[in-house]
C-alpha positions as CSV (number, residue, x, y, z in Angstrom):
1,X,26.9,-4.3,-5.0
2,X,23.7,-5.1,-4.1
3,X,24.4,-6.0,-0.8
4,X,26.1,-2.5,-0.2
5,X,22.6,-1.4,-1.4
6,X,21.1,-3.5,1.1
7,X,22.5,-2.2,4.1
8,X,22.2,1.4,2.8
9,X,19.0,1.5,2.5
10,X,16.2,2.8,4.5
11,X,14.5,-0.4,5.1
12,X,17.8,-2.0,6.7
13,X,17.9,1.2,9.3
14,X,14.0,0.7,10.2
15,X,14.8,-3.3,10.2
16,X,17.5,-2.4,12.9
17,X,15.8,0.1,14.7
18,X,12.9,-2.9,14.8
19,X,15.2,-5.4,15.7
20,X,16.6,-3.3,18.7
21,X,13.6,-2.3,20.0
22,X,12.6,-6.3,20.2
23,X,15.6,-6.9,21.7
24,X,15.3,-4.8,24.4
25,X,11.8,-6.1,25.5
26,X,13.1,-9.5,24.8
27,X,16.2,-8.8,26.9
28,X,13.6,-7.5,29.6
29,X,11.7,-10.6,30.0
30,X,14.3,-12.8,29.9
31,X,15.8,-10.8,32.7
32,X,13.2,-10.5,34.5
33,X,12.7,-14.6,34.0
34,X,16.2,-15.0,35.2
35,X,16.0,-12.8,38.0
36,X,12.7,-14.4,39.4
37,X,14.1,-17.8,38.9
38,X,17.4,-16.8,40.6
39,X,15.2,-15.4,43.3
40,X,13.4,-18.4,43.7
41,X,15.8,-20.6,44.1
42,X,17.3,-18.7,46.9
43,X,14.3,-18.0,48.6
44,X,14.0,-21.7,49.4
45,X,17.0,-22.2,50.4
46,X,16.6,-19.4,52.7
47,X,13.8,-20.7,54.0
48,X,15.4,-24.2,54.9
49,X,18.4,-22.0,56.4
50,X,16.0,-19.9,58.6
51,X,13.9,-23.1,59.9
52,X,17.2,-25.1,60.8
53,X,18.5,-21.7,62.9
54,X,15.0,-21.7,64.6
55,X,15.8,-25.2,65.6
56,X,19.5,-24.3,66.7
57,X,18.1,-21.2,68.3
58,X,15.4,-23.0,70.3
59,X,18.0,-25.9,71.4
60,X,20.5,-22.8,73.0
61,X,17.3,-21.0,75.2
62,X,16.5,-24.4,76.3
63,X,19.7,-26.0,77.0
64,X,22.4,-23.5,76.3
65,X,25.7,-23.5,74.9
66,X,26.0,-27.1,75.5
67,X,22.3,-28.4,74.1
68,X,23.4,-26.1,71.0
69,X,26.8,-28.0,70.9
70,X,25.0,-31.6,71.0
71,X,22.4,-30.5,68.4
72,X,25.3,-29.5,65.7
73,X,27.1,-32.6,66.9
74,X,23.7,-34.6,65.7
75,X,23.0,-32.6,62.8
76,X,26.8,-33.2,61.2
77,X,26.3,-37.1,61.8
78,X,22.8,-37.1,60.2
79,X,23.4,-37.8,56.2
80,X,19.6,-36.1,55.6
81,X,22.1,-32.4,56.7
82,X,25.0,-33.4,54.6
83,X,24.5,-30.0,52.4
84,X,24.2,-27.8,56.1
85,X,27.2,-26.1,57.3
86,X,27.6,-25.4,61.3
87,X,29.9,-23.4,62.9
88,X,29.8,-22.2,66.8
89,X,32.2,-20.2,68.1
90,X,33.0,-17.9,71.7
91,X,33.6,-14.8,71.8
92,X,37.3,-14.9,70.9
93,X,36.5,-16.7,67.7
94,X,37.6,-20.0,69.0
95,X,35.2,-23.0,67.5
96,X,33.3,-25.1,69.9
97,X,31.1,-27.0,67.1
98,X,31.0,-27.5,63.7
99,X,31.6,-28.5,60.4
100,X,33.7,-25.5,59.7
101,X,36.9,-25.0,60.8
102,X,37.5,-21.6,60.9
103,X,35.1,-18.4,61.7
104,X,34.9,-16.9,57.7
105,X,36.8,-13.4,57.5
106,X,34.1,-11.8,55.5
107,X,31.5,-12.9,58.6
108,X,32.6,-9.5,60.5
109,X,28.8,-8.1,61.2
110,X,27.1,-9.5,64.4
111,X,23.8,-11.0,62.7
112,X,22.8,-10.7,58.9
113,X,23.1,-12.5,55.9
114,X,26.6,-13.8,53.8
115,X,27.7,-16.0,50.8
116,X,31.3,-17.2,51.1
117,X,33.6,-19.8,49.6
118,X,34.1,-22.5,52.0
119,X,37.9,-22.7,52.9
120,X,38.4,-26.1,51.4
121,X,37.0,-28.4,48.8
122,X,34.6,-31.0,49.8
123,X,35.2,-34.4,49.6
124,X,35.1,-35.5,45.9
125,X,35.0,-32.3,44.4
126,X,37.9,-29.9,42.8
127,X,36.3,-26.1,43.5
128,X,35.7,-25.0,47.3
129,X,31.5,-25.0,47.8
130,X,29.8,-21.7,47.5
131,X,28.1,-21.3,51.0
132,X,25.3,-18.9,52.1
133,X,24.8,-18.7,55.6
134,X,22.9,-17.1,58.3
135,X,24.8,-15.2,61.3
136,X,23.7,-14.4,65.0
137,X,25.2,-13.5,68.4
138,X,23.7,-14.4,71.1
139,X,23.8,-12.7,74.9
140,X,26.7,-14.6,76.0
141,X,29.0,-13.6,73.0
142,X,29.1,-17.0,71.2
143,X,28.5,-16.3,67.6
144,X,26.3,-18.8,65.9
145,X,27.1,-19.9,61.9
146,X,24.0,-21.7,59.7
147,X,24.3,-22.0,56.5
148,X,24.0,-24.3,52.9
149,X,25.8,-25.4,50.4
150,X,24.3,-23.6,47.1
151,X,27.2,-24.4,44.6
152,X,24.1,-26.5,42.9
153,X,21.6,-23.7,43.1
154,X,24.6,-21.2,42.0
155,X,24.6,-23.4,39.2
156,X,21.4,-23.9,38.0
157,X,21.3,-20.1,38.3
158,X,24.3,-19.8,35.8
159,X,22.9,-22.2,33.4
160,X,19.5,-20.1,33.2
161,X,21.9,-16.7,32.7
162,X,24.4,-18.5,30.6
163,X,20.8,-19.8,28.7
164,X,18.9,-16.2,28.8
165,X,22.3,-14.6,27.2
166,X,22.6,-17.1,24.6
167,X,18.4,-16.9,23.6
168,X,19.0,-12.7,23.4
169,X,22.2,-13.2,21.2
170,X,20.6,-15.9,18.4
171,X,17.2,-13.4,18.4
172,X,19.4,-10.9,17.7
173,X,21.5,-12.7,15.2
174,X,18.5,-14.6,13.3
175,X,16.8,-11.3,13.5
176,X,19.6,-9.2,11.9
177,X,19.9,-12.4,9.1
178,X,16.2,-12.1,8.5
179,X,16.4,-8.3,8.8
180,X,19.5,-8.8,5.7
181,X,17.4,-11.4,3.5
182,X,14.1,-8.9,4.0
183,X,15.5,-5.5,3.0
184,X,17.5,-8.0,0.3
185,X,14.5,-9.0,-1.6
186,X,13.0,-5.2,-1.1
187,X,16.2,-3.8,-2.4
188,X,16.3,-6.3,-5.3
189,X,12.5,-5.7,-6.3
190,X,13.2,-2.0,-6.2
191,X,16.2,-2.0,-8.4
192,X,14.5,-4.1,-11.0
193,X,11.4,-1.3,-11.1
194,X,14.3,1.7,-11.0
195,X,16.7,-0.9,-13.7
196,X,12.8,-0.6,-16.0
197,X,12.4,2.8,-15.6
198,X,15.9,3.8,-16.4
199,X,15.9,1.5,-19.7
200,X,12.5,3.4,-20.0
201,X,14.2,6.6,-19.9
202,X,16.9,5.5,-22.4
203,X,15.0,3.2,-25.2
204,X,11.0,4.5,-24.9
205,X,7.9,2.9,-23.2
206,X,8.0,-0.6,-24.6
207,X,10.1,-2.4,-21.4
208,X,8.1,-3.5,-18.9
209,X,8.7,-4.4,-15.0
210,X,9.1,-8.1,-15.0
211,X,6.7,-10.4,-12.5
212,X,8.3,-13.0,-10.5
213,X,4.9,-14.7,-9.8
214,X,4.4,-14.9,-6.7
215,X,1.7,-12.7,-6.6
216,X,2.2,-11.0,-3.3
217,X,2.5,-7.2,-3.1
218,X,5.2,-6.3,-5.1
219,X,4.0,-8.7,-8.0
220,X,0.8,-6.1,-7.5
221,X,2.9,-3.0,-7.2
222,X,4.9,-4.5,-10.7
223,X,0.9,-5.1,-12.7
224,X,-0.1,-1.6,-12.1
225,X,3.2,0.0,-13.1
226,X,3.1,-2.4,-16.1
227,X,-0.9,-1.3,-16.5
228,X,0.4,2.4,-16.1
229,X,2.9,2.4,-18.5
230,X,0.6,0.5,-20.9
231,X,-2.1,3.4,-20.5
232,X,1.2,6.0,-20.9
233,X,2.4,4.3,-24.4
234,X,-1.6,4.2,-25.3
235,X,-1.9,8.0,-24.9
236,X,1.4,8.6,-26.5
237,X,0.2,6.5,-29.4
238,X,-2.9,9.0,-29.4
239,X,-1.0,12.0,-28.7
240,X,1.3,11.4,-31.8
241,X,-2.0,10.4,-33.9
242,X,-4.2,13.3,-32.5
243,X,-1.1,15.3,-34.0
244,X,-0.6,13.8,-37.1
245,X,-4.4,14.3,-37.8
246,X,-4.6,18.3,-36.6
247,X,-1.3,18.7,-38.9
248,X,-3.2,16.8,-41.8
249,X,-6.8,19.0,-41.6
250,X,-4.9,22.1,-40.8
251,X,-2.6,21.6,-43.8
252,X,-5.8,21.9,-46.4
253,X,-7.4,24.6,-45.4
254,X,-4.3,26.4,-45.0
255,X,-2.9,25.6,-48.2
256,X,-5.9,26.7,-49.6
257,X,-5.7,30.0,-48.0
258,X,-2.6,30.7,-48.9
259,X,-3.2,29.6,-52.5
260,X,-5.8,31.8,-53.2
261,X,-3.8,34.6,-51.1
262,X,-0.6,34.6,-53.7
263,X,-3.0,34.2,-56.6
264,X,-4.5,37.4,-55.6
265,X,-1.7,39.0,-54.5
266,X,0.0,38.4,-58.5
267,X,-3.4,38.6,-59.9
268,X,-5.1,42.1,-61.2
269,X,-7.9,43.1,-58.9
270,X,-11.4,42.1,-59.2
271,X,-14.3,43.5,-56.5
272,X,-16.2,40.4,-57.0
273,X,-13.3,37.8,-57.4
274,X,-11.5,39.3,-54.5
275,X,-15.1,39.5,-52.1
276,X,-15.3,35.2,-53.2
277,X,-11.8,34.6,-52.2
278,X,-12.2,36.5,-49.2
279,X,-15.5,34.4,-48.4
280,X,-13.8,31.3,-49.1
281,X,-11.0,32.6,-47.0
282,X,-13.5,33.1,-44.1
283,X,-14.7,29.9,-44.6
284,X,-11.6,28.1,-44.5
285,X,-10.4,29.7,-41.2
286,X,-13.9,29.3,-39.6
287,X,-13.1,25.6,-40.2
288,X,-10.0,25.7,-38.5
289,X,-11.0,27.9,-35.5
290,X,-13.8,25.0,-35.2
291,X,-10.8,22.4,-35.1
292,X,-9.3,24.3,-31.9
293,X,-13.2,25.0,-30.6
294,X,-14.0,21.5,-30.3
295,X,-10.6,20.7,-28.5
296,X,-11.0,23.2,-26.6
297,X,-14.4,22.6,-25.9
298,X,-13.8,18.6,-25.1
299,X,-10.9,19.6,-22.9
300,X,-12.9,21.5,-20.6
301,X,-15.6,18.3,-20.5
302,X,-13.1,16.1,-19.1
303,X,-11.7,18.3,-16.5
304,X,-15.3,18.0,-15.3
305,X,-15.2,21.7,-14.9
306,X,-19.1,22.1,-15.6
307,X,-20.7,20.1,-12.9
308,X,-22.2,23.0,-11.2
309,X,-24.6,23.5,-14.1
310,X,-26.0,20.1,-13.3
311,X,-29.8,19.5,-12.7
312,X,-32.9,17.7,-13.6
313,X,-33.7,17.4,-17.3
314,X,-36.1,15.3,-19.1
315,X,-34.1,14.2,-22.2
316,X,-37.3,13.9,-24.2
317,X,-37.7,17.7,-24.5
318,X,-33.8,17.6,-25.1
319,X,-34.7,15.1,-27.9
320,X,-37.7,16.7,-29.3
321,X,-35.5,20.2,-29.6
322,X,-32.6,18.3,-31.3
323,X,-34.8,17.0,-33.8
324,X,-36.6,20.0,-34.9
325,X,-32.7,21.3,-35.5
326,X,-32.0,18.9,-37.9
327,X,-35.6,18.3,-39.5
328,X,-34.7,20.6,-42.5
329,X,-30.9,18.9,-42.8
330,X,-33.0,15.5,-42.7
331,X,-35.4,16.4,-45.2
332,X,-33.1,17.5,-47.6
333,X,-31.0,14.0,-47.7
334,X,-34.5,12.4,-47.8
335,X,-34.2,11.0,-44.2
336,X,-36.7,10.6,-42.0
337,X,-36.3,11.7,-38.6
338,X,-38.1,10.4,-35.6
339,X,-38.6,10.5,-32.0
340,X,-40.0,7.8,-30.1
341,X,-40.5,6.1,-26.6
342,X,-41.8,7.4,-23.1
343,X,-43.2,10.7,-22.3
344,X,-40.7,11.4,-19.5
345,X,-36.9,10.5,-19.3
346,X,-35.4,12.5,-16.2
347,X,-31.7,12.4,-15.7
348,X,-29.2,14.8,-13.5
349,X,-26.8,16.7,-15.9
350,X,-25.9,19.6,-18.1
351,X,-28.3,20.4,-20.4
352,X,-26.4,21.7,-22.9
353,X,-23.8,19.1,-23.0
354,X,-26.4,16.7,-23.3
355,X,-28.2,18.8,-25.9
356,X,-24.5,18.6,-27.8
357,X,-23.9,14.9,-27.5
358,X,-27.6,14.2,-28.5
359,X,-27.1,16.5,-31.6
360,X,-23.7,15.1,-32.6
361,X,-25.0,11.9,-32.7
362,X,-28.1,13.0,-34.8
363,X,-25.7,14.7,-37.4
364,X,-24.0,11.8,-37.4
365,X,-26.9,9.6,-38.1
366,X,-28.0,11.8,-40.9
367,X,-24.8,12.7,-42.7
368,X,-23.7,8.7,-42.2
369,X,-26.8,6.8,-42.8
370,X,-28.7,5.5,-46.0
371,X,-29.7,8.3,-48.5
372,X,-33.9,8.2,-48.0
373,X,-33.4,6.1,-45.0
374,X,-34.3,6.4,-41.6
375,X,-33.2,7.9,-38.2
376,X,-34.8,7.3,-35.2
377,X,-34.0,8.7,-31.7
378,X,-35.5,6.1,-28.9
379,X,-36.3,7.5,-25.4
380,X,-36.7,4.9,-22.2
381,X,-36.6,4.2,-18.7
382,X,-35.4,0.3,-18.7
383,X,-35.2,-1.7,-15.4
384,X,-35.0,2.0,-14.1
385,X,-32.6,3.8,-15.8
386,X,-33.0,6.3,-18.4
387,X,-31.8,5.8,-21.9
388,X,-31.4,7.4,-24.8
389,X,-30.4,5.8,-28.2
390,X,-30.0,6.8,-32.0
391,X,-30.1,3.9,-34.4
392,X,-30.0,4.9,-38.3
393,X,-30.0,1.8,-41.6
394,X,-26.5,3.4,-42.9
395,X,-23.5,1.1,-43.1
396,X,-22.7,1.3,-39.6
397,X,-19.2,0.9,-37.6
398,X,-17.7,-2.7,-38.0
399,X,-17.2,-3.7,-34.1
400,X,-13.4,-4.2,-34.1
401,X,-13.5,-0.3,-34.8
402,X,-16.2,1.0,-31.7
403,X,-13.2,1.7,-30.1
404,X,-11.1,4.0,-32.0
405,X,-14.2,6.3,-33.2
406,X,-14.0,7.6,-30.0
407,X,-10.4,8.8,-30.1
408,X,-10.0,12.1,-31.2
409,X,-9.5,12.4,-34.8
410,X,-9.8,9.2,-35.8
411,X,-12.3,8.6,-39.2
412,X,-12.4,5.4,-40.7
413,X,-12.1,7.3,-44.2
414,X,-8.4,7.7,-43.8
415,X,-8.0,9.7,-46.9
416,X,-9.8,12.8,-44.4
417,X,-11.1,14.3,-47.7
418,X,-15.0,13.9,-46.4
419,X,-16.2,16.7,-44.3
420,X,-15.8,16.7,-40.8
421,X,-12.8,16.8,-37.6
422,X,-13.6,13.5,-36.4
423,X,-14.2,15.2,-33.1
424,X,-18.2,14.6,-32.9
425,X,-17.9,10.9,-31.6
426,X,-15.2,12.2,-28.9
427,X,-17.2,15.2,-27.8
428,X,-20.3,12.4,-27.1
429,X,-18.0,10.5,-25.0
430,X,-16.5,13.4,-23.4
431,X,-19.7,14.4,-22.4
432,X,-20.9,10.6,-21.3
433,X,-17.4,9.9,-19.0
434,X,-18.5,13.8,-17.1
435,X,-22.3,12.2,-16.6
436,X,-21.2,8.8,-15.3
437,X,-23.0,7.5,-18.5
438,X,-22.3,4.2,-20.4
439,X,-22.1,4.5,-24.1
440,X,-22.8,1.3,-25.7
441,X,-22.7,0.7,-29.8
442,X,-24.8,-2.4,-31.7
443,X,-25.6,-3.6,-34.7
444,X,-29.2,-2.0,-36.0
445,X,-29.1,-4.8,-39.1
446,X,-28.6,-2.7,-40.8
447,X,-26.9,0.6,-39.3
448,X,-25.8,1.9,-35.9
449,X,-27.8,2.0,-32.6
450,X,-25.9,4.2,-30.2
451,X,-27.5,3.9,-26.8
452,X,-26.3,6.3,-23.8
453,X,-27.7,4.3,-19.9
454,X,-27.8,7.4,-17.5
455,X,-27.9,6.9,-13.6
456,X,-31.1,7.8,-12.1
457,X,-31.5,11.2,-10.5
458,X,-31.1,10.6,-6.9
459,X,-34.2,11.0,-4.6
């Protein structure tokens, strides 16, 4: 099954494709490595042919046919010439001189080059010699016959083809193995990642891919899926909660509504009964359209849709406006609210949005601290950076819960009968993730500091 897979697959055809187009340049070099060997050889034996017909040549202008007849004569006794073949012959193809005994039949031109099998086998041997042999005609008509024995060279030439065949065939067959165990393990790896995502499909998001170990880049590919689908079942998780929660706080205030809507609607009618349950009405739905205002309102935060209202603000003016706001909402719980630190805090943003976060954070600090304590908003440029923090003596957030405040509707009064969307803390972080700010939550002993570290404004 798997290895039908394999050879189906797309990385098999690009494997083949690879391993044809290496073949071909290796089948060119070793090629041209037999052909220049090949060459080689002959071209010395060539060279010893043409010097010895030089000396045959020279021996016939001197001496004529008779000088050329002792010369052979010599060079046929002479061991050091056992591998030369001689042949002189008149006109009529009679020999005169030689170690051949007959003219060859394929020696028909009058000068020129040939390669022949000698008409018998030579002493000791089962095969007739391969011969290649040089061929002139002199003035009078003799024909002259010089020549080698290359049956070695021919040979050594067919053991470097036999060799250059052999090397192209095991490239191409260790090639086409590797090619197999490659697009194997590629195949394999895939169809663990497509057997995950199917079970995925079939059972829900808690399979993962599994890791073999070896940490190379499949092992890589396998973490991030596993680090994707781990961010997927998160949001789910959230996606389910955030609905849970709008289904809770838009169940009261509906019910409510509807309440007071079928009391009055059996009741007898009142002016200034029916003017309260229509206030209360109003007040109720207000509530709700602030639910959907403040998603909305986040969504278009984090699609980072806003960026063109970006500029220089100094967050102490921002700070100083946010608490005038809330001085009377202060005042009433017996709070005290303060601004501190530098003159100047300049940071690149929205105003607005910053305006919101600051002021969420603010209400927050007043509705969530100590009754008659304190809340102070803290503005400083540390090692550079401007920052902004809100620390109030109230109760605080334990630390394994920093996290989940900043989900969407997520309280940690889960009854949800206080006032509030749980929205405030997610609208601040919103707003932080569009700034490139860090949001960073400690202990105030007692309380909550809240800081927000800003990037400097560039230039």
């Amino acid at each position: 099954m798997l290895l039908a897979k394999t050879l189906r697959s797309s990385t098999f055809k690009l494997a083949l494709i690879a391993i044809g187009t290496f073949g071909v340049i290796v089948s060119a070099i070793f090629s041209y490595v037999y052909l220049s060997a090949s060459s080689y050889v002959r071209s010395r034996s060539d060279r010893a042919i043409m010097t010895e017909y030089s000396s045959l040549q020279g021996a016939y202008e001197r001496s004529g046919r008779d000088g050329l007849i002792a010369l052979i004569q010599q060079r046929i006794a002479d061991r050091s010439f056992a591998d030369n073949v001689y042949l002189l012959v008149d006109p009529s193809s009679h020999p005169l001189s030689g170690n051949l005994k007959i003219w060859p039949p394929v020696a028909s031109a009058a000068w020129g080059w040939i390669e022949f099998r000698a008409p018998e086998p030579s002493p000791g041997a089962t095969s007739r010699p391969l011969l290649r042999a040089m061929l002139e005609t002199f003035p009078s008509g003799d024909r002259l016959l010089v020549g080698r024995n290359i049956s070695d060279l021919d040979s050594l030439t067919g053991q470097i083809k036999t060799a250059v065949i052999s090397g192209v065939a095991l490239i191409f067959v260790l090639a086409g193995v590797a090619s197999i165990l490659v697009t194997r393990r590629t195949v394999g790896r895939i169809e663990s990642i497509n057997a995950t995502s199917q079970a995925i499909m079939l059972s829900g998001l808690d399979k993962r891919i599994p890791l073999r170990g070896s940490n190379d880049e499949w092992d890589r590919v396998a973490e991030n899926l596993n680090l994707m689908l781990d961010r997927i079942e998160r949001l789910m998780g959230e996606v389910k909660q955030v609905s849970d929660n709008v289904a809770h706080d838009l169940r009261t205030p509906l019910t409510r509504m509807r309440g007071r809507l079928e009391k009055a609607y059996h009741g007898q009618r009142n002016g200034e009964v029916d003017q309260l349950l229509i206030g209360d009405t109003i007040a109720d739905l207000d509530a709700v359209l602030r639910i959907f205002s403040s998603i909305t309102r986040i969504a278009q935060i984090e699609t980072q849709a806003r960026k063109g209202a970006f500029r220089i603000v100094n967050l102490v003016e921002i700070a100083n406006e946010v608490a005038e706001l809330y001085d009377a909402a202060a005042e009433q719980d017996g709070t005290r609210l303060s601004v501190v630190g530098d003159g100047e805090v300049l940071v690149t943003g929205d105003r607005d949005l910053i305006f919101d976060a600051i002021a969420n954070l603010v209400d927050n600090a007043i509705k969530h601290g100590r009754a008659g304590g304190q809340v102070v908003v803290a503005n400083e440029n540390i090692d550079g950076r401007p920052v902004i923090s809100i620390a109030d003596d109230g109760p605080g957030i334990p630390a394994d819960e920093h996290e989940h405040v900043l989900k969407r509707f997520y309280r940690l009064e889960r009854s949800r009968y206080t006032p509030g969307n749980g929205l405030g803390l997610s609208l601040v972080a919103a707003v932080a993730r569009l700034h490139g700010a860090r949001m960073e939550m400690l202990d105030n002993s007692p309380g909550l500091k809240l800081r927000l570290w800003f990037s400097a404004p560039a230039g």
